[in-house]
DRENMI-383118 format. One line per 5 residues: number of its first residue (from 1); their letters; for each residue z, x, y of C-alpha. Coordinates in steps of 0.25 Angstrom, whole numbers. Layout:
// residues N
NUM = a = Z,X,Y  ...
***
This chain:
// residues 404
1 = xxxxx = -126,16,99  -110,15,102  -101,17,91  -87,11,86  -75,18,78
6 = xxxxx = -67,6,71  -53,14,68  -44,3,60  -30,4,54  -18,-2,50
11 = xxxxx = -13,5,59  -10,0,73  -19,8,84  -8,2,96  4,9,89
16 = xxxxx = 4,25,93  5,34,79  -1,47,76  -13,38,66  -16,31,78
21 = xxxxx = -15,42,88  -26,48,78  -37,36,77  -35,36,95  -42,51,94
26 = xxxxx = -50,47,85  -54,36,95  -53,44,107  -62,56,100  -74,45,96
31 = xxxxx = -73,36,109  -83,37,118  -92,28,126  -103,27,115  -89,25,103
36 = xxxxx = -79,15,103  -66,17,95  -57,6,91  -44,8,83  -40,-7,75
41 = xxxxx = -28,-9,69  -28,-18,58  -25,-31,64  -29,-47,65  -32,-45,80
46 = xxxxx = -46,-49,85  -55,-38,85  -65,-39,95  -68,-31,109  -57,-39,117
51 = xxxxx = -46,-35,106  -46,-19,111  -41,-11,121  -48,2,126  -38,13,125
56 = xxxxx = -46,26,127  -61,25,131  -69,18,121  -55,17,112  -51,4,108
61 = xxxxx = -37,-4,100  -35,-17,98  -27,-23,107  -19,-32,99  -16,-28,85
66 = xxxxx = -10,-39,76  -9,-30,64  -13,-37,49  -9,-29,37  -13,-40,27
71 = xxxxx = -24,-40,19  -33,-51,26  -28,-47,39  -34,-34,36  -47,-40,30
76 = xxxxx = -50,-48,44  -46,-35,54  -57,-28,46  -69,-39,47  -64,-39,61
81 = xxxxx = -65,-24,63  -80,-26,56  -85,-38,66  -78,-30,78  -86,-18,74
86 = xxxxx = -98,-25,73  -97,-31,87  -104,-20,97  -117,-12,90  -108,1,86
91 = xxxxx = -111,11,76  -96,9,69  -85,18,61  -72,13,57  -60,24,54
96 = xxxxx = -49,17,46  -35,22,49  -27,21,36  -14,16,35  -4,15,24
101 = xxxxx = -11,-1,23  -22,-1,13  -29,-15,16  -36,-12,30  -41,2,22
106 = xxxxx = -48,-6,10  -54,-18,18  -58,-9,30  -65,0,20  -70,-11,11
111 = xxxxx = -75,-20,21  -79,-9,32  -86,1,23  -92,-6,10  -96,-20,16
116 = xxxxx = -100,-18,30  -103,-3,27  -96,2,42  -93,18,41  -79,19,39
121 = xxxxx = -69,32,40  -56,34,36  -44,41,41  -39,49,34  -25,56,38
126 = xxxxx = -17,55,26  -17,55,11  -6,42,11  -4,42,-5  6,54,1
131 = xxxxx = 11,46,12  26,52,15  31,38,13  30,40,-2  34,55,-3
136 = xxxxx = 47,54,-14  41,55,-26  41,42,-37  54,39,-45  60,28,-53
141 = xxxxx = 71,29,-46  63,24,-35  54,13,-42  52,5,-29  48,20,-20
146 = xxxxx = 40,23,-33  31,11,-35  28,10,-20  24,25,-21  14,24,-31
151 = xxxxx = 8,11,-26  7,17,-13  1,31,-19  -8,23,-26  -14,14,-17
156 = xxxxx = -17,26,-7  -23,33,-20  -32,24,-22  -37,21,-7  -39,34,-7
161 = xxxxx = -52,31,-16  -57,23,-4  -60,35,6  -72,37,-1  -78,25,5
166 = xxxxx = -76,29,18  -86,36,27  -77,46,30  -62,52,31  -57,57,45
171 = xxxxx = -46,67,38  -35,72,46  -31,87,38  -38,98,30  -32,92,18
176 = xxxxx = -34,76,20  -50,81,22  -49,87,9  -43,75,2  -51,66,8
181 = xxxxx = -63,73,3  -61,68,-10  -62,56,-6  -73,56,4  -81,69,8
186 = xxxxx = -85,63,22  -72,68,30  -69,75,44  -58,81,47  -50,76,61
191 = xxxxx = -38,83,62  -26,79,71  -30,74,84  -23,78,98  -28,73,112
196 = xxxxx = -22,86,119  -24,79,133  -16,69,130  -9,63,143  5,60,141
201 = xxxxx = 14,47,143  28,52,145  39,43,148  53,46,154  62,46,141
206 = xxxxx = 67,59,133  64,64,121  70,76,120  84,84,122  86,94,133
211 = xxxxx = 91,109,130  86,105,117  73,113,109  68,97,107  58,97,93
216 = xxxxx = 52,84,92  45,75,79  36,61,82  29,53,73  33,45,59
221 = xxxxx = 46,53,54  46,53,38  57,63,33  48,69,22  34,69,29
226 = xxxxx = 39,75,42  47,85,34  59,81,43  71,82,32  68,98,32
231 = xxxxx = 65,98,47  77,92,49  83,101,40  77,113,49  83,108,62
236 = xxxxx = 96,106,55  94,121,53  91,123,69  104,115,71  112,125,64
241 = xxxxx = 109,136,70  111,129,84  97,127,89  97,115,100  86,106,96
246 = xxxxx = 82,92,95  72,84,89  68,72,91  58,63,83  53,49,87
251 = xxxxx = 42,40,78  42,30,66  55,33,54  59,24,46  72,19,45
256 = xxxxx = 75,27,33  70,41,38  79,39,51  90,38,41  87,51,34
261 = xxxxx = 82,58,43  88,56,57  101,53,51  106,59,38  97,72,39
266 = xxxxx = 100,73,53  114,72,49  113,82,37  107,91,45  117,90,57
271 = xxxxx = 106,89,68  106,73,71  110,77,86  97,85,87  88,74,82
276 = xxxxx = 82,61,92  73,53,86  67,44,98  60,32,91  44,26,89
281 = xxxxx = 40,30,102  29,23,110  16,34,115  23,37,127  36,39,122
286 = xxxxx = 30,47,112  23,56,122  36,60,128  42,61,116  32,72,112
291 = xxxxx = 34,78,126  47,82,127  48,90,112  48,104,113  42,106,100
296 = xxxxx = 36,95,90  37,96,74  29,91,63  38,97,49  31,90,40
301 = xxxxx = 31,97,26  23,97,16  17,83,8  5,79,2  5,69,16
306 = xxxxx = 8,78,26  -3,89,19  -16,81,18  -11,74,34  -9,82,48
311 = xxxxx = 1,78,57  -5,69,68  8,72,74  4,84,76  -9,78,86
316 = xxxxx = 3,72,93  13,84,95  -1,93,100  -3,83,110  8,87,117
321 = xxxxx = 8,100,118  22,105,111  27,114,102  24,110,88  29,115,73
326 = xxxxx = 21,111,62  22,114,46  11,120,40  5,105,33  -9,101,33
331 = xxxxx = -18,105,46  -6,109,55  -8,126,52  -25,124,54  -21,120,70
336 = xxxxx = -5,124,70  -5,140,70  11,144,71  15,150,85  0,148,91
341 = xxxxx = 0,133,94  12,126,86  20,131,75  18,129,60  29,131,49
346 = xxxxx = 27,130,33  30,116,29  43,112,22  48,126,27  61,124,34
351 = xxxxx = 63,140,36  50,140,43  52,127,51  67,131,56  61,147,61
356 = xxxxx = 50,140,68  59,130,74  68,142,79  56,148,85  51,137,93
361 = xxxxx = 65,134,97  68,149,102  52,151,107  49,140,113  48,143,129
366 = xxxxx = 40,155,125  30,149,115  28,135,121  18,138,131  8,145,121
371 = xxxxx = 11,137,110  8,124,119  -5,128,124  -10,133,111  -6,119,105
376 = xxxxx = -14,111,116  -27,121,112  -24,117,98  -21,102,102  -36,103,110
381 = xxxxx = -43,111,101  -42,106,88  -36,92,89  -42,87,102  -46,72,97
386 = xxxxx = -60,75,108  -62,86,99  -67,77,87  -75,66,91  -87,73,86
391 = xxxxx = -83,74,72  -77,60,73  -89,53,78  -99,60,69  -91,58,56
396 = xxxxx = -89,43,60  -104,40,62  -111,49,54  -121,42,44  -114,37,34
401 = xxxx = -118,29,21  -112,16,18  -112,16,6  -98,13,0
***
């Protein structure tokens, strides 16, 4: 019997980000002629065979997302998914992709798994009653701040009672597999994902500065998730004691952080002159981006978020192929080991992070070539999205009971 994997957010599958680069392995590992995967976005589209593109054999998005957020928008896409499910004789699995929205989570869930009894999984990639966007803690000096904290803190509490209705949870890290266990003993543990064969798309335009050692930084930038107000406070460091460096960032900041963080710490720390930030840039822009760093960092210090996740940044750096300094946080030391395959300093150790910094920076021609294979094998060996569609395709449809 063919079979069909229903992955659905409220996150939009068109737009590339590290979630969604995530749910495409997924897709990729399970396809096959015998399994179709389509990824859904939560929208009022049609949902019907001629709403789909194929992207990769036997992986399919919709092609046109009008994205709904509201609550009966949300209701429809999911009696939609249902019938849409129902249309070809498939043994079926949804994997819901959580989002910061919390209606397509309990209607998907409610409708779904306790009235038309489908096998449901969850993602789970995060604990968000830590999310960094509510790190400083409750004050009545800050009374709005405060009251959005603990509703937020609150609501993701008490969703989290909810996982034990789902057949399983797909856990990211060690330590989110161990959480979610009190919730749900049904887990598996898939950790970063990495397609080491990944054909490039480069474009003409520069991303880097030459006769300079270019360090380079992708992804969302949060000033107190990433750690970049000590790691700006290192590089400060480098510029004092006359090291030619630049480091240039691209992705998503909000207005606020570019502010702090590529004005006034840039500023205080004298080093705005060695800092380019390039944008939200497109896949291909992207690609070249990461192409031309000499080295790429992920600083992240220690938080309850940043413990229980793992970088999926860190899928992307191994992809291609570069020099890479990690902080000891989560899963990074199990695959990272320092001087063999990457380079790996104590979190929130800004001694550590700037000697390591100087050894990269001085080393580099004579490490790079070891260093770079030994990260491929890494990339291949342990993250290889092919490498996991057995454990994938038996925890999605194994017997399971129904029973809510």
């Amino acid at each position: 019997m063919k079979k069909g994997v229903y992955i659905y957010s409220n996150f939009n599958f068109s737009v590339k980000n590290a979630g969604v680069t995530r749910m495409l392995y997924y897709a990729q590992a399970l396809a096959n002629k015998n399994t179709q995967v389509y990824l859904l976005t939560c929208s009022s589209s049609p949902i019907n065979h001629n709403s789909f593109i194929e992207i990769y054999p036997s992986v399919f998005i919709l092609k046109n997302n009008n994205i709904t957020q509201n609550f009966f928008g949300t209701f429809r896409f999911v009696i939609n998914l249902f019938k849409f499910s129902q249309e070809s004789v498939y043994e079926k699995s949804f994997i819901f992709y959580p989002s910061p929205l919390v209606y397509l989570e309990i209607i998907a869930l409610f409708y779904l798994k306790v009235i038309k009894k489908c096998s449901v999984y969850y993602e789970l990639n995060e604990v968000r009653k830590y999310s960094s966007t509510f790190h400083e803690k409750t004050s009545l000096k800050h009374p709005k701040y405060s009251i959005k904290k603990i509703i937020y803190t609150s609501v993701f509490s008490i969703l989290e009672f909810f996982l034990r209705y789902y057949d399983g949870l797909i856990c990211i890290s060690t330590s989110i597999e161990t959480y979610g266990k009190k919730f749900n003993h049904s887990t598996i543990r898939i950790p970063i994902l990495t397609n080491p064969d990944l054909k490039k798309e480069l474009s003409s335009n520069i991303y880097s500065k030459k006769e300079s050692f270019n360090i380079g930084f992708s992804g969302s930038i949060h000033p107190v998730k990433e750690n970049l107000l000590n790691f700006f406070k290192v590089l400060g460091e480098l510029n004092k004691n006359n090291y030619d460096f630049t480091f240039n960032l691209c992705g998503h900041i909000k207005k606020e952080h570019y502010n702090l963080l590529l004005e006034q710490i840039a500023e205080d720390f004298n080093i705005k002159e060695h800092i380019n930030y390039y944008g939200n840039l497109n896949a291909k822009e992207l690609s070249s981006f990461l192409n031309q760093q000499q080295l790429l960092v992920i600083p992240r210090g220690y938080t309850l978020q940043n413990n229980f996740g793992f970088s999926t940044k860190l899928s992307d750096y191994l992809d291609y192929g570069k020099l890479i300094l990690v902080t000891d946080i989560s899963d990074n030391k199990l695959f990272i080991k320092d001087g063999l395959n990457g380079f790996i300093v104590p979190a929130d150790d800004n001694d550590k992070m700037y000697d390591k910094l100087i050894y990269i920076i001085n080393n580099y021609d004579n490490i790079y070539d070891d260093i770079h294979k030994n990260a491929n094998d890494t990339s291949r060996n342990n993250f290889y999205y092919r490498n996991f569609y057995e454990v994938l395709f038996n925890f999605l449809f194994k017997p399971v009971s129904h029973s809510a």
